[in-house]
N, C-alpha and C positions, 0 to 999 in steps of 0.2 A: 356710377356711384362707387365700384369697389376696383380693384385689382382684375383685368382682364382674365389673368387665370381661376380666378376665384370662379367668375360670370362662367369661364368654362366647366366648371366644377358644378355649378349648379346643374346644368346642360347636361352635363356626362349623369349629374343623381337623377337626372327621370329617364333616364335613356338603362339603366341597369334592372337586373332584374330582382323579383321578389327573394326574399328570406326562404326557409326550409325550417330551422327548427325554430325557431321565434313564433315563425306564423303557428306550425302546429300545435306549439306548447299555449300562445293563449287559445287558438279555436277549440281546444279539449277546456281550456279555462272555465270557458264562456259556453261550455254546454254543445259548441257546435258539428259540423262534420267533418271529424278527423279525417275519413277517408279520403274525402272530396280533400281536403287542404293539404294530404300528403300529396295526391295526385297534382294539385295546382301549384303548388309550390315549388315541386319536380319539373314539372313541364316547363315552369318560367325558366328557371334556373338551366334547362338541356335547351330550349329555344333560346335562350340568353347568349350562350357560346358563343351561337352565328349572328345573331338576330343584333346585339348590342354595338360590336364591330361595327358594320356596317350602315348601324345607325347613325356610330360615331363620326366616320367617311362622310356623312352624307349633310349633317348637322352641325358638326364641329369642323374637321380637317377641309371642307369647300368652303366653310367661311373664312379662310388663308390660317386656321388657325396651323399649318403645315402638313404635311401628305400624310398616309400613312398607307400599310401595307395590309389589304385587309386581309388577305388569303392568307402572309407570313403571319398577322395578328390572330388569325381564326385559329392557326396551326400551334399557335403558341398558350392562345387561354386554352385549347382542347388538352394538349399534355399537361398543363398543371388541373384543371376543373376538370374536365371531362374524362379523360384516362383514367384518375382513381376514385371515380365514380361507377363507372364499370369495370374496373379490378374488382371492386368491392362486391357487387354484385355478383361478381362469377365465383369471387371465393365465398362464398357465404354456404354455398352447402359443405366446405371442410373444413372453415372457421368460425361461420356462423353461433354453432352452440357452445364455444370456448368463450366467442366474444359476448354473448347474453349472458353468460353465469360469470362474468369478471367487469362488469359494467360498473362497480367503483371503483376498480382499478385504470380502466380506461379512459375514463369520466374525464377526470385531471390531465389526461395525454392530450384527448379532445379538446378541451376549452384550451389548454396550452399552446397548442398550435394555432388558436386563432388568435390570442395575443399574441404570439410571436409576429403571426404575419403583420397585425396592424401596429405593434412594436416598430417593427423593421422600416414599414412604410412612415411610420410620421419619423421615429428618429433621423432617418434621409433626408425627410424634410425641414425638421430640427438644422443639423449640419448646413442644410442649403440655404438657409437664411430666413426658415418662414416667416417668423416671428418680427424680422428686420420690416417686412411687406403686409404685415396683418397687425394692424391695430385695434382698439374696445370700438371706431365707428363699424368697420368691416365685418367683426365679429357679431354688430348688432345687426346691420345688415343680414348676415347669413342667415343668425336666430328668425326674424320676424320673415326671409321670405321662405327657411323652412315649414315654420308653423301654417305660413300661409298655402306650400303647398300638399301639405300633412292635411291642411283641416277641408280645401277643395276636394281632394281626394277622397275624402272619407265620405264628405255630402255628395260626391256623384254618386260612389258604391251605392251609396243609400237610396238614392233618388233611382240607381240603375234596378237594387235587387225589388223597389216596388213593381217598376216598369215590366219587369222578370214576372213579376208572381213566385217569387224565389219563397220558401219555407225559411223559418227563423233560424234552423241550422245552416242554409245553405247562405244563407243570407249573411252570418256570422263568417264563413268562410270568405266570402267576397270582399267583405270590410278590412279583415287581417291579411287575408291572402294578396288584396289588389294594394294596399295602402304601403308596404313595408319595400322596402331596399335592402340591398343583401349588402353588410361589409364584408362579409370573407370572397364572396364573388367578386366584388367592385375594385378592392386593390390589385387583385393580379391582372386585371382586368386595366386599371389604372396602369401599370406595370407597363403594361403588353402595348398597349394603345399610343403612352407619352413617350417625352425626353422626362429623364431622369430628374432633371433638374425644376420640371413642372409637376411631378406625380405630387408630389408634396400637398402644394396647391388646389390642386384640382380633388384631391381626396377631403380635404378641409372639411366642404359643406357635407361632404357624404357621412363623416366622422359625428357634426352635429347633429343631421338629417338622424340618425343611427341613435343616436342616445336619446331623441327627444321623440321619437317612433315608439321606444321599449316605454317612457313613461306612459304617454297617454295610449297605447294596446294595451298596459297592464291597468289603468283606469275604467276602462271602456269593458275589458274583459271578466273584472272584477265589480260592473254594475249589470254586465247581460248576466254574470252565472247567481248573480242577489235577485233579478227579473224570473231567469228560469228555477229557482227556487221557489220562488212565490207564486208562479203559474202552475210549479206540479204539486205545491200545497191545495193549490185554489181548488185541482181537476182531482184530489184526494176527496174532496168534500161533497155530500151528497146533491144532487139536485135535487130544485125546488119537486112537489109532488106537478103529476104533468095534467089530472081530470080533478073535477070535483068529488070524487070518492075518495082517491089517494089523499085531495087536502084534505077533507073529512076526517080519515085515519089518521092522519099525521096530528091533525089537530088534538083527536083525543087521547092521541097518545102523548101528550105533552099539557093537556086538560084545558086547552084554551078554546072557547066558546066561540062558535060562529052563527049567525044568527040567520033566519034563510035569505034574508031577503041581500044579503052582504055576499053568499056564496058564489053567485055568479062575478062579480067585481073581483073577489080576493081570487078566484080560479083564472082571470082575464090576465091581472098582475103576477101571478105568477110564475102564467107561462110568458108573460113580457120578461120578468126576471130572469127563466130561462134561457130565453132567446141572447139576452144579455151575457150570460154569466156563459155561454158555449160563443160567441163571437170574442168574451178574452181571452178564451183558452184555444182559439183559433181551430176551432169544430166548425162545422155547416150547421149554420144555425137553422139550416129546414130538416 
């Protein structure tokens, strides 16, 4: 239905790994666990290195899409991704607290350099004729099988974190952490992997993939942190009284009349509203 390279372009977008600051800036959104979603987000992106390469060898370059080198490829995303991933880390106890007290001066250097890279990468593709080979059907194409593997995605995490017994934090981490594609990883990565003359291409879907990820996580993230709002109102409020003496008290202290023969029903419903009101605020309800 589309351009060959494009179909590879899809391929290469589930074959890449997770975001880093995307995922953890909505998981903090949405209430959830920052820790877990630094560490998951980390791990994708250091297992990505090797793990992506080789996936690509094995899914794309044996389907004749042409050879490639995985060892020179692994050796080549490690010095641009991985090298100054752990620079960074090793200088941080002598630049560390220069770089946290200048974080809006740095701010702009950082988002800067990830425009430039994905600058670099589509104007190449610009030059090489994309535009000449990508029409409004292709682009519709892309749109409807990205959404479609955005929204699969999302319903497995979901389907996966019940199977889990995963907590709503950690559960919130699996949605954002499993669901997102990284563009600053993907193009050097694109880079490293193509011919020059295809990264273009092949980056395309990642580029949509990328922009229509940050809408619906900033959707999604901005109805879990309106949910966890309402649940830690809900557990602000007191509970129902738990015996018939507690109702008893409560009642006259709001001078509402219970009659005997009513006291054991209204103390049955109570603690049924109990039981209730501790299963939405995800307590053991025994």
């Amino acid at each position: 239905m589309v351009d060959p390279s494009l179909a590879v372009g899809l391929l290469f977008l589930a074959l890449l790994p997770s975001t880093v600051q995307s995922s953890i800036a909505f998981t903090a959104m949405a209430g959830g666990n920052v820790a877990a979603a630094v560490c998951s987000a980390s791990l994708s992106n250091l297992v990505g290195i090797v793990l992506t390469p080789l996936l690509v060898a094995l899914f794309i370059h044996s389907g004749g899409a042409g050879g490639v080198d995985g060892l020179g490829s692994v050796q080549k995303i490690a010095s641009q991704l991985l090298l100054p991933f752990v620079a960074g880390h090793l200088l941080r106890p002598v630049i560390g607290t220069w770089v946290d007290s200048h974080k809006k001066l740095l701010q702009p250097v950082d988002r800067s350099s990830v425009l430039l890279v994905v600058y670099s990468a589509f104007s190449a593709a610009v030059v090489n004729g994309v535009w000449q080979r990508v029409g409004p059907f292709d682009l519709g194409v892309l749109l409807v099988a990205s959404s479609s593997i955005l929204a699969v995605v999302i319903f497995v995490n979901g389907i996966a974190a019940r199977a889990a017994g995963l907590s709503r934090a950690d559960t919130i981490v699996l949605l954002f952490c499993g669901s997102k594609k990284s563009l600053v990883s993907g193009v050097p990565m694109a880079g490293a992997l193509f011919a020059p003359a295809q990264v273009g291409m092949v980056i395309l879907p990642l580029m949509i993939f990328h922009q229509l990820q940050l809408f619906v996580c900033a959707w999604l993230a901005g109805r879990y942190r309106q949910e966890g709002e309402a649940l830690a109102a809900a557990a602000a409020l007191p509970l129902p009284p738990q015996d018939e003496a507690a109702a008893l008290a409560r009642a006259e202290a709001i001078s509402l009349p219970i009659p005997e023969a009513c006291r054991p029903g209204v103390t049955a419903n109570l603690a049924l509203l109990t039981r209730h009101a501790r299963t939405v605020l995800g307590e053991d309800s025994a």
